[in-house]
N, C-alpha and C positions, 0 to 999 in steps of 0.2 A: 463342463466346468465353465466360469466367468470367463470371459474375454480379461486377458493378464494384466490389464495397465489398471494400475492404482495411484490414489496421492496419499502419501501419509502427510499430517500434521504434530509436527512435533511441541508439544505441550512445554516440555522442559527447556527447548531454544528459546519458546517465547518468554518467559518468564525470564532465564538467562537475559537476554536482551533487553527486556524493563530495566533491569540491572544496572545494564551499560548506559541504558538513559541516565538511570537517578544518579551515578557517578559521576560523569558528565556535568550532572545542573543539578549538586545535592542540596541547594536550600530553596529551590524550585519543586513545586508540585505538579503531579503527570496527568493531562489526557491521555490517556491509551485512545490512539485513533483507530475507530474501528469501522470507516464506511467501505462501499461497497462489500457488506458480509465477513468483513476483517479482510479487507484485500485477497477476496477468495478466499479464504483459507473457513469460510462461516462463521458467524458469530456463535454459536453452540460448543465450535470444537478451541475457538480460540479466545473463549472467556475462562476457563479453568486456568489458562495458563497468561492472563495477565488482571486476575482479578484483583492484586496487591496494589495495581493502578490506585490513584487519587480519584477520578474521573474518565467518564467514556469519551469520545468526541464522535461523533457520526451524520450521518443525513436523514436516514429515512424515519417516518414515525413508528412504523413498526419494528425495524430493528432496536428502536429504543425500549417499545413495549417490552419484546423477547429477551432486552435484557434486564428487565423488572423482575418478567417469567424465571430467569435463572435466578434469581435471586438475590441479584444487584439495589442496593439501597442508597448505593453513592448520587455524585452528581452524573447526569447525562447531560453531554452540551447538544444540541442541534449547529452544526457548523454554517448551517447556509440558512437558519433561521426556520419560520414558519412559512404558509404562501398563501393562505388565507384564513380568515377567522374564523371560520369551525375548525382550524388547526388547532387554537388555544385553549378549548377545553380539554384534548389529549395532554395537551402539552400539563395542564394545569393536575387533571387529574393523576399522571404519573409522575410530578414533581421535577419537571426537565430544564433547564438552562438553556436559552436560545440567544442566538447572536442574532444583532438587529444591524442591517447595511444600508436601510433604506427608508426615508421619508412614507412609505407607503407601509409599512409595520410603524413605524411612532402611530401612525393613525390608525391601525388595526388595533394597537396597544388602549390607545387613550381612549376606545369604546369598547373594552372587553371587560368582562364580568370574571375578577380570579376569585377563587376561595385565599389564595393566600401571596404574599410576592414571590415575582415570577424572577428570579435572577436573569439579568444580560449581559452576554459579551459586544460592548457596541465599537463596532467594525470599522476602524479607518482603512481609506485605499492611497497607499502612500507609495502609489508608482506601479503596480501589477496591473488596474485598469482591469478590474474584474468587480468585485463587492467592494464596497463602505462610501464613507463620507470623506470629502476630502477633506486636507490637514484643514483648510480654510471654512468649513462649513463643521468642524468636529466641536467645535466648542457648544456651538448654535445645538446639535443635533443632543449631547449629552446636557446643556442645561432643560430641550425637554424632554427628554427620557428621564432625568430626577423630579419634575415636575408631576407622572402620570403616576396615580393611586395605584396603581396593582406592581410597578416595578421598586424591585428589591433594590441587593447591590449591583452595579455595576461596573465592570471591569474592562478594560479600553485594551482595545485586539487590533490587530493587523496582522499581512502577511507577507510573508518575503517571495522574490520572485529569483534571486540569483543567489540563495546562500550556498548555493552550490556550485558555482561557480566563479569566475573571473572576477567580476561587477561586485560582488559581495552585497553587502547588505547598507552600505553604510550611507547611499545617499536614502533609502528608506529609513533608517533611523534618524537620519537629520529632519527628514519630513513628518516624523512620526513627534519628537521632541517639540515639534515647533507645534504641532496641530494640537498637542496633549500638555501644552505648557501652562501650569496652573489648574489642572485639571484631578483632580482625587481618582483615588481607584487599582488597584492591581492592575500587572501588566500585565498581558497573555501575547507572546509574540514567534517562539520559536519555534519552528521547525523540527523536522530529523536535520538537515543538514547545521542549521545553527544553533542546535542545542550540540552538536557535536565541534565544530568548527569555528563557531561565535560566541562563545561565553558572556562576553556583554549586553547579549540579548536576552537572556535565560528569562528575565522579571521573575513574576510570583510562581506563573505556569509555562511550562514547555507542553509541545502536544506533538509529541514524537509518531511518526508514521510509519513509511518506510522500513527505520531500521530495526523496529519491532520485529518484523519480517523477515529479518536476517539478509538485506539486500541494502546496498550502501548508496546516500543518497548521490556520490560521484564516479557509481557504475565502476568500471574495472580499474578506473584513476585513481583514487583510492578502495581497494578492495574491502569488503566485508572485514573478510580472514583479518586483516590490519587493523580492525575496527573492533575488533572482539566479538563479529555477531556473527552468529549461530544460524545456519538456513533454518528455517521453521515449516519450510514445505518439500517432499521431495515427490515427484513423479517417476512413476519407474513403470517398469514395461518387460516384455519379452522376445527372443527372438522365435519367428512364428515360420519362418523359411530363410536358406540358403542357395544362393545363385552363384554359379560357376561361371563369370565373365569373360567371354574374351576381350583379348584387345581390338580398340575397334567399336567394339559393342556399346549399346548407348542403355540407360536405363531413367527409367521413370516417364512421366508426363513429359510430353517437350521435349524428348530429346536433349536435354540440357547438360547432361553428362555425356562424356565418351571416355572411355575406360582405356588410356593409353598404353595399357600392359594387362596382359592377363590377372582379372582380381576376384577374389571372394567377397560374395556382400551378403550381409546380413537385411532381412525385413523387419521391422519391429512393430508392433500392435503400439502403433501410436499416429495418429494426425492431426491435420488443422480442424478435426471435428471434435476431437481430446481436448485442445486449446496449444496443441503447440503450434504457431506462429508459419501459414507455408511458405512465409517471402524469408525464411533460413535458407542460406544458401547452403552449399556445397562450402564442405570444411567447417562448419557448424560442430564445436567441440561435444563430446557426447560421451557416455562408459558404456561400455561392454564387458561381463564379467568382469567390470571393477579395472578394466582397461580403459585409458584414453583412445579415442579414436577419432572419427569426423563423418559427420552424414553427408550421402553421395545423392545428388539427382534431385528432381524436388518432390516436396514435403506430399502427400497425396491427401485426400478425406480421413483415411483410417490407419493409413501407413506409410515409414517410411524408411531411405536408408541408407544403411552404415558399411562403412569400408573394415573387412576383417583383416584386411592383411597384419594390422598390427597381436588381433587377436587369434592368434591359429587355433588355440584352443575351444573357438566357440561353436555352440553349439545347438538346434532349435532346442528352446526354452533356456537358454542363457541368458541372467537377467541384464536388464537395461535402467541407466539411470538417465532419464532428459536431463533433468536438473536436479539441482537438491544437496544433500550431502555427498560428499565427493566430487561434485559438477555445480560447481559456483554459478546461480541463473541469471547472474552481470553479465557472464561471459557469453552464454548463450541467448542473452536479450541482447548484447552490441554486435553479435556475428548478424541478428534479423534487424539490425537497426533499429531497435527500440529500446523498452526498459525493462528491468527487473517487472515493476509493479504491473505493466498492461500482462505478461508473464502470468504472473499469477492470481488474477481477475479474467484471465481469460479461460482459465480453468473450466471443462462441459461439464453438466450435470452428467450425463452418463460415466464419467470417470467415477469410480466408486471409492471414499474415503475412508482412511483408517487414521484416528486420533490413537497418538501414543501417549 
């Protein structure tokens, strides 16, 4: 038989959680953001379940093709634009919406060849210091982008760097108001965290990420569950051996556990070569037979593991949930220090997937 660890994709959380966007910002229209492959989760198994989307939002050119392939006819945005001009005949022949952040696309633009207008999201950088124009150069940048023959409408973007936390959003919007004052166009500005926690940012389009995915953009601080979203991915596993510990006894790599009373542990068919995270510590929450428990020792290539004492009932081939339904993967991304989304983009190809 297969080696036991699987991910399922659940089709119906994602849709549910489109949902909880359009609620949120219902006179807002949606990207469904879907790059790196739908945050792990693939663009194949997670277009059925958000294709009620307005629009895509993504990076790569081929992800946008494949979702032509499926048979998507809406808009696709390009989030970080084109990067050279043999980009624009794709972009052209599968009808795609690019965001433009930079002086060096106006001038890719002003000598490209469309068959038809090329819609743009044109990019201010209003404090993140990553892509656009600043507030003082955005006026400059959008009078010629209406200037060049091949672009359509355009629609004036930015992005937040703290809707999710303390800082909030609000000197970004003071910078955004002042760089776009007098300027035409639909807004495109929110987030997952400010389409849920900043309503005055909503504009025309939200391009919700994150919570699509059933993981919340302030991690265990505000939970999912609280949020109405539904995990959309779960991993799960087996127990593949049991060890009768003493006290005393150390287990894993490093030595890093020592077993201060006699304990039972569980192995489970899963590692940092699956995509689960090996800088999880010890107490790293985790199910066994639908028990809470905590992983002991560190994470190995292929395996790793868990304290049964809570579960006395277990047994080899007891299933395992890393994350997912039942194991909120907030929880298990802030025990490794990180986040929900590197979680589920770190997902291996050898994990084998099942779309529900």
């Amino acid at each position: 038989m297969p080696r036991p660890i699987k991910v399922t994709i659940h089709t119906s959380a994602l849709a549910h959680n489109l949902d909880v966007a359009r609620r949120h910002a219902p006179n807002a229209k949606v990207w469904a953001v879907v790059k790196a492959n739908a945050y792990g989760h693939g663009i194949d198994h997670a277009y059925p379940g958000l294709r009620d989307a307005d629009g895509f939002g993504l990076l790569d050119l081929e992800e946008a093709v494949r979702l032509r392939e499926l048979g998507w006819a809406g808009p696709i945005l390009l989030l970080e634009g084109f990067f050279e001009p043999s980009d624009l005949a794709i972009v052209d022949k599968y009808g795609l919406t690019t965001t433009v952040h930079s002086d060096e696309q106006l001038r890719m633009l002003e000598t490209a060849r469309l068959s038809k207008p090329l819609g743009i999201q044109l990019k201010m950088n209003t404090g993140m210091n990553r892509l656009g124009f600043t507030p003082e150069r955005f006026r400059a940048a959008w009078e010629r982008a209406r200037t060049i023959p091949g672009v359509g409408q355009i629609v004036l973007m930015t992005h937040f760097s703290d809707a999710d936390g303390e800082r909030g959003i609000a000197y970004q919007m003071e910078a955004f108001e002042r760089g776009a004052r007098d300027v035409p166009g639909e807004r495109s500005l929110a987030n997952s965290a400010a389409t849920l926690f900043h309503p005055q940012a909503h504009g025309a389009w939200i391009r919700p990420g994150i919570m699509l995915y059933g993981s919340s953009p302030k991690g265990t601080a505000v939970t999912a569950e609280s949020l109405d979203l539904k995990p959309t991915m779960t991993l799960e596993s087996e127990l593949i051996g049991i060890q009768e510990v003493p006290a005393g006894s150390t287990i894993g790599y490093g030595s890093v556990f020592t077993a201060d009373v006699p304990m039972r542990v569980g192995v489970v068919a899963c590692g940092y070569a699956d995509g689960y995270p090996r800088v999880a510590p010890t107490g790293t929450p985790i199910l066994v037979d639908g028990v809470r428990t905590r992983t002991v020792g560190r994470v190995s290539m292929d395996m790793l593991g868990v304290d049964l004492g809570p579960v006395p009932q277990a047994r080899v081939g007891s299933p395992v949930t890393l994350w997912g339904r039942g194991m909120p993967i907030d929880e298990v991304a802030e025990s490794a220090g990180t986040l929900g989304y590197e979680l589920m983009c770190a997902v291996a190809r050898r994990v084998k997937v099942d779309p529900q």
